[in-house]
VEXTI-711991 format. One record per residue: residue number from 1; x, y, z of N, C-alpha, C in turn. Coordinates in pm, 1 decimal, decimal comma, always signed. Example, Ala and Ser with C-alpha at 12.3 -4.5 7.8 and 13.67 -1.06 7.14 Angstrom:
<pts>
PT   num        n.x        n.y        n.z       ca.x       ca.y       ca.z        c.x        c.y        c.z
PT     1    +1319,0     -569,0     +780,0    +1230,0     -450,0     +780,0    +1320,0     -330,0     +780,0
PT     2    +1285,0     -225,0     +708,0    +1367,0     -106,0     +714,0    +1290,0       +3,0     +787,0
</pts>
This chain:
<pts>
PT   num        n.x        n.y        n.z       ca.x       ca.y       ca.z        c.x        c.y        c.z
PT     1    -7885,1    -5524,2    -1114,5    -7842,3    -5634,2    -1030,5    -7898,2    -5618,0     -891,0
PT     2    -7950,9    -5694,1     -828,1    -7993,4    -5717,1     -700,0    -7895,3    -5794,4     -605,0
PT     3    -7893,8    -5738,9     -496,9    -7804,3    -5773,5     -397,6    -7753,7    -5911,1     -357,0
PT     4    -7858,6    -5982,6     -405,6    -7858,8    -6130,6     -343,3    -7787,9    -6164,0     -440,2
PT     5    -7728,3    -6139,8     -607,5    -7674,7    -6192,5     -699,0    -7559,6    -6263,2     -627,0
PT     6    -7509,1    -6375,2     -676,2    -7384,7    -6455,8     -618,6    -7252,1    -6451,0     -767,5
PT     7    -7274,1    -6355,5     -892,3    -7233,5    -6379,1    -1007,3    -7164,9    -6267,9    -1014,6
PT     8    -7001,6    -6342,3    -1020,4    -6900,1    -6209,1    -1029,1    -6847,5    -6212,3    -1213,0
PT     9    -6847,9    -6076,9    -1224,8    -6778,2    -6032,0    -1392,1    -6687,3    -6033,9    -1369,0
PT    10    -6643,8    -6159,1    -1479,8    -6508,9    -6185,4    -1547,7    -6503,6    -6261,5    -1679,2
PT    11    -6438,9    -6178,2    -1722,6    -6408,6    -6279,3    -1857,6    -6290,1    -6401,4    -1852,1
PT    12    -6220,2    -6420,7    -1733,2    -6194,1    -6473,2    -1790,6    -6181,0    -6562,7    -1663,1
PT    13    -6273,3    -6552,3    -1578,2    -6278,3    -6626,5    -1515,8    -6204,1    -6633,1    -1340,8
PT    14    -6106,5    -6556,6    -1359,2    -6034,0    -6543,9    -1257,0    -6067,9    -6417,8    -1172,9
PT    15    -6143,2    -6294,1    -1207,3    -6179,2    -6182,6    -1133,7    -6005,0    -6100,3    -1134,3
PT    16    -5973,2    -6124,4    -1240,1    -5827,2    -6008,9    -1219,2    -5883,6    -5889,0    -1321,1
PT    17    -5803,8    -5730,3    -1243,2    -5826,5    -5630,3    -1348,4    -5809,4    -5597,1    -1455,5
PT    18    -5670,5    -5738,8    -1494,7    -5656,4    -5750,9    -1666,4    -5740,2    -5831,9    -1759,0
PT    19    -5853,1    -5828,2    -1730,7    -5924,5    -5958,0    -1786,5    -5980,8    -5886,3    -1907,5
PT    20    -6021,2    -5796,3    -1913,9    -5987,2    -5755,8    -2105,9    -5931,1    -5702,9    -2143,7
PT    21    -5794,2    -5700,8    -2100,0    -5668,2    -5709,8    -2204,4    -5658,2    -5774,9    -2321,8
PT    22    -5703,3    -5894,5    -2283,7    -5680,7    -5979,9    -2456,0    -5806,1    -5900,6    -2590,5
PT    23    -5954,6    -5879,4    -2548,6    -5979,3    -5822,8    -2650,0    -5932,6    -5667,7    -2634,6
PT    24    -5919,1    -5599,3    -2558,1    -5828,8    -5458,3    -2562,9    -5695,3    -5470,1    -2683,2
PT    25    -5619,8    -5554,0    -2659,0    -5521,4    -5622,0    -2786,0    -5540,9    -5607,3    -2893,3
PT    26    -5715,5    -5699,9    -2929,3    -5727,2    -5745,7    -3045,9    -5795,3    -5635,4    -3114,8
PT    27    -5858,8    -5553,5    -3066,1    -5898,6    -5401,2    -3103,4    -5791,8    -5330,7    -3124,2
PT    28    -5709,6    -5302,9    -3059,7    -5565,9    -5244,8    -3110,0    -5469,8    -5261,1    -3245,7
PT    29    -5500,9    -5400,5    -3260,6    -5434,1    -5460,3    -3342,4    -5507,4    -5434,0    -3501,9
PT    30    -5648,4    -5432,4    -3456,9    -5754,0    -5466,1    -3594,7    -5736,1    -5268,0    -3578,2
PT    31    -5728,8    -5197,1    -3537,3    -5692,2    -5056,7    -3543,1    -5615,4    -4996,9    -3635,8
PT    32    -5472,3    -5054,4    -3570,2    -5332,3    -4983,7    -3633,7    -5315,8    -5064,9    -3761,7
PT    33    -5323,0    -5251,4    -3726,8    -5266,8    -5291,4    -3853,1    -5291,9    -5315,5    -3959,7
PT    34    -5413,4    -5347,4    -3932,6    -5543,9    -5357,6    -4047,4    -5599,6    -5251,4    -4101,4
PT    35    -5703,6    -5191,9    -3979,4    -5798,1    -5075,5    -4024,1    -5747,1    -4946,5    -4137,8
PT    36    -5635,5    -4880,2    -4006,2    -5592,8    -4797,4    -4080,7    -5504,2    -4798,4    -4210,7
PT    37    -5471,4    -4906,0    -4229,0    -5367,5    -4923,6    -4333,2    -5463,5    -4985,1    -4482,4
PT    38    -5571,0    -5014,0    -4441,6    -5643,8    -5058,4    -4542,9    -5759,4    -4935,5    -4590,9
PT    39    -5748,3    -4823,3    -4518,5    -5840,3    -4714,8    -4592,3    -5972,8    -4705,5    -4597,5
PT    40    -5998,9    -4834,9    -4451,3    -6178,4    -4861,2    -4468,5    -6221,0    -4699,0    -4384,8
PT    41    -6302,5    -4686,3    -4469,4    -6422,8    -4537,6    -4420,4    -6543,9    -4610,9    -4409,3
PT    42    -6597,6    -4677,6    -4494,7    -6769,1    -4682,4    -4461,6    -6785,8    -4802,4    -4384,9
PT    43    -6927,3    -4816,9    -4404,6    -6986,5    -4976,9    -4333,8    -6969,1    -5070,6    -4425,4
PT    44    -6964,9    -5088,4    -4560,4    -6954,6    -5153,0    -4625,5    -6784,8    -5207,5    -4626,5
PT    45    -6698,3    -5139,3    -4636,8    -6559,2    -5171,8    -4674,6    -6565,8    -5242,5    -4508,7
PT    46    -6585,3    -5223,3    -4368,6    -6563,8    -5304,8    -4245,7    -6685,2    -5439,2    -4295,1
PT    47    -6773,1    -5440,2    -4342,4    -6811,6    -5576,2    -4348,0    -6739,1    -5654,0    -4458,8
PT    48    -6666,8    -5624,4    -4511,0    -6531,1    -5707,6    -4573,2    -6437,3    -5716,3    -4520,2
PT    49    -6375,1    -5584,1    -4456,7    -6258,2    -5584,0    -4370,2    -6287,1    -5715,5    -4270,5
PT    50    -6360,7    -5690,0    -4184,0    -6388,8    -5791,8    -4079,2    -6387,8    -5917,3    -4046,6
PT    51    -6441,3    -5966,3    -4163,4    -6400,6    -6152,8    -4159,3    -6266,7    -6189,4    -4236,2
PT    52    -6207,5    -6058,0    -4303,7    -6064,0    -6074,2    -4384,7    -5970,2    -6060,9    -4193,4
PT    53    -6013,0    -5970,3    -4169,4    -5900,9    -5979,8    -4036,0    -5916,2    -6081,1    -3944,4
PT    54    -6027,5    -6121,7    -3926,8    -6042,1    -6270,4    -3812,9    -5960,2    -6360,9    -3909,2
PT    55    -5982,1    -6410,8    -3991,4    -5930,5    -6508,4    -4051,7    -5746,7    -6475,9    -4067,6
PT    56    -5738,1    -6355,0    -4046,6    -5599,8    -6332,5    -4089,6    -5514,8    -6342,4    -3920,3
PT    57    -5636,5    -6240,4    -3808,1    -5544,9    -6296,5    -3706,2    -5559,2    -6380,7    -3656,0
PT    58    -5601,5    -6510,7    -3636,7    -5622,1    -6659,8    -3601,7    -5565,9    -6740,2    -3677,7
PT    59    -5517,4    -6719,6    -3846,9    -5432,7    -6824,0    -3887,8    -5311,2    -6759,4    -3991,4
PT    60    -5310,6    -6689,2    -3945,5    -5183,9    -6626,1    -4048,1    -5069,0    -6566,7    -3952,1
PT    61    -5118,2    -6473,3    -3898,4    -5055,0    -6335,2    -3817,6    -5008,2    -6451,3    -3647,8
PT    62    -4825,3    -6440,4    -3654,4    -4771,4    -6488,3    -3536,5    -4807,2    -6404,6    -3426,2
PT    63    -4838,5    -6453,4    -3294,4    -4840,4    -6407,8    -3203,4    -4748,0    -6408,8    -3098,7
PT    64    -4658,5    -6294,6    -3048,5    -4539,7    -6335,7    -2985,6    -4585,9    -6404,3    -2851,2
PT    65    -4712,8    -6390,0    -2790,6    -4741,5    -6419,5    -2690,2    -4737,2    -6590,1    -2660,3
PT    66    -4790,1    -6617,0    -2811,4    -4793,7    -6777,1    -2826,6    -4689,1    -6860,8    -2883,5
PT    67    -4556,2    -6780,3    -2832,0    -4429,1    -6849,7    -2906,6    -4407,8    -6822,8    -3020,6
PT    68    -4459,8    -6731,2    -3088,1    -4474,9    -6724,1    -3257,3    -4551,6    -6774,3    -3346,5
PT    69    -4636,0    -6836,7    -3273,0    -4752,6    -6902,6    -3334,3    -4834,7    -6866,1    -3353,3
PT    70    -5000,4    -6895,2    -3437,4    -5063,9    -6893,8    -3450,7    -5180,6    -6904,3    -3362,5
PT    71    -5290,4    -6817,3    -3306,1    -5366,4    -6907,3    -3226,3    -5421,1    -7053,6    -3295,8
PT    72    -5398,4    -7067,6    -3462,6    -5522,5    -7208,1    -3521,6    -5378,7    -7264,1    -3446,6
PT    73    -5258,1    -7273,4    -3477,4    -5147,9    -7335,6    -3456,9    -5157,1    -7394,2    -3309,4
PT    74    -5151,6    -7326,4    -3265,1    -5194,1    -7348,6    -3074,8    -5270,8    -7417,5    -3006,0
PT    75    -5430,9    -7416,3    -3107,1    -5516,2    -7474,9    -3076,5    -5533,7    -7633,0    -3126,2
PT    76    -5433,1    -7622,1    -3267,5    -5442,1    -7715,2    -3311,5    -5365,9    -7852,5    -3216,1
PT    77    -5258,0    -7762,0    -3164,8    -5160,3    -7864,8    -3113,0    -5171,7    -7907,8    -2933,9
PT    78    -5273,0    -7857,8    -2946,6    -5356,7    -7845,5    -2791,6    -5461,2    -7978,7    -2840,5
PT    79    -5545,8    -7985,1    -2891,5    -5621,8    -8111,6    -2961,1    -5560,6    -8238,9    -2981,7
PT    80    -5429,4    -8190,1    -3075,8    -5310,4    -8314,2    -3161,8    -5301,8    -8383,7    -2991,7
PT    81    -5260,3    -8310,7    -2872,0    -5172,6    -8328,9    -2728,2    -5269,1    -8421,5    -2662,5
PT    82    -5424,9    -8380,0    -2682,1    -5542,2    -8452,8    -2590,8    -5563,7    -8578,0    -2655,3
PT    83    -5523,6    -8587,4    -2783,5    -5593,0    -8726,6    -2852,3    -5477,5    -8828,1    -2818,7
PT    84    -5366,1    -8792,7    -2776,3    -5237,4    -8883,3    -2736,8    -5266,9    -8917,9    -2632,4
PT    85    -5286,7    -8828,4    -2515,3    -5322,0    -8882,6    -2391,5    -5431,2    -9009,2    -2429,6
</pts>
């Protein structure tokens, strides 16, 4: 990076020190609840594991953060909210 850059890192936009917390989370989560409990060792068993857990935490697995919801749930009803307006 050169001095003159005007481009601050953030994910999430705001420049706070929690800004990867949320994937810090989602690594945690694909860790304890998934990983280890499913017995993956090689590369092969995580390229199955992997799209079984996205799909599982985005539409299955409640999130207390999101009321108990789902993020598809969340997102969905974030869309359902804009097409009313």
């Amino acid at each position: 990076m050169t001095g003159t850059s005007t481009h601050l890192i953030s994910m999430s936009g705001r420049g706070r020190s929690n800004d990867n917390a949320h994937i810090e989370r989602l690594w945690r989560t694909l860790k304890y609840e998934w990983t280890i409990l499913s017995g993956a060792r090689f590369v092969e068993d995580y390229k199955q594991l992997l799209p079984e857990f996205i799909n599982w935490y985005n539409n299955l697995r409640p999130h207390q953060a999101l009321g108990y919801q789902t993020p598809t749930e969340v997102l969905e009803n974030k869309v359902k909210d804009s097409l009313i307006l």
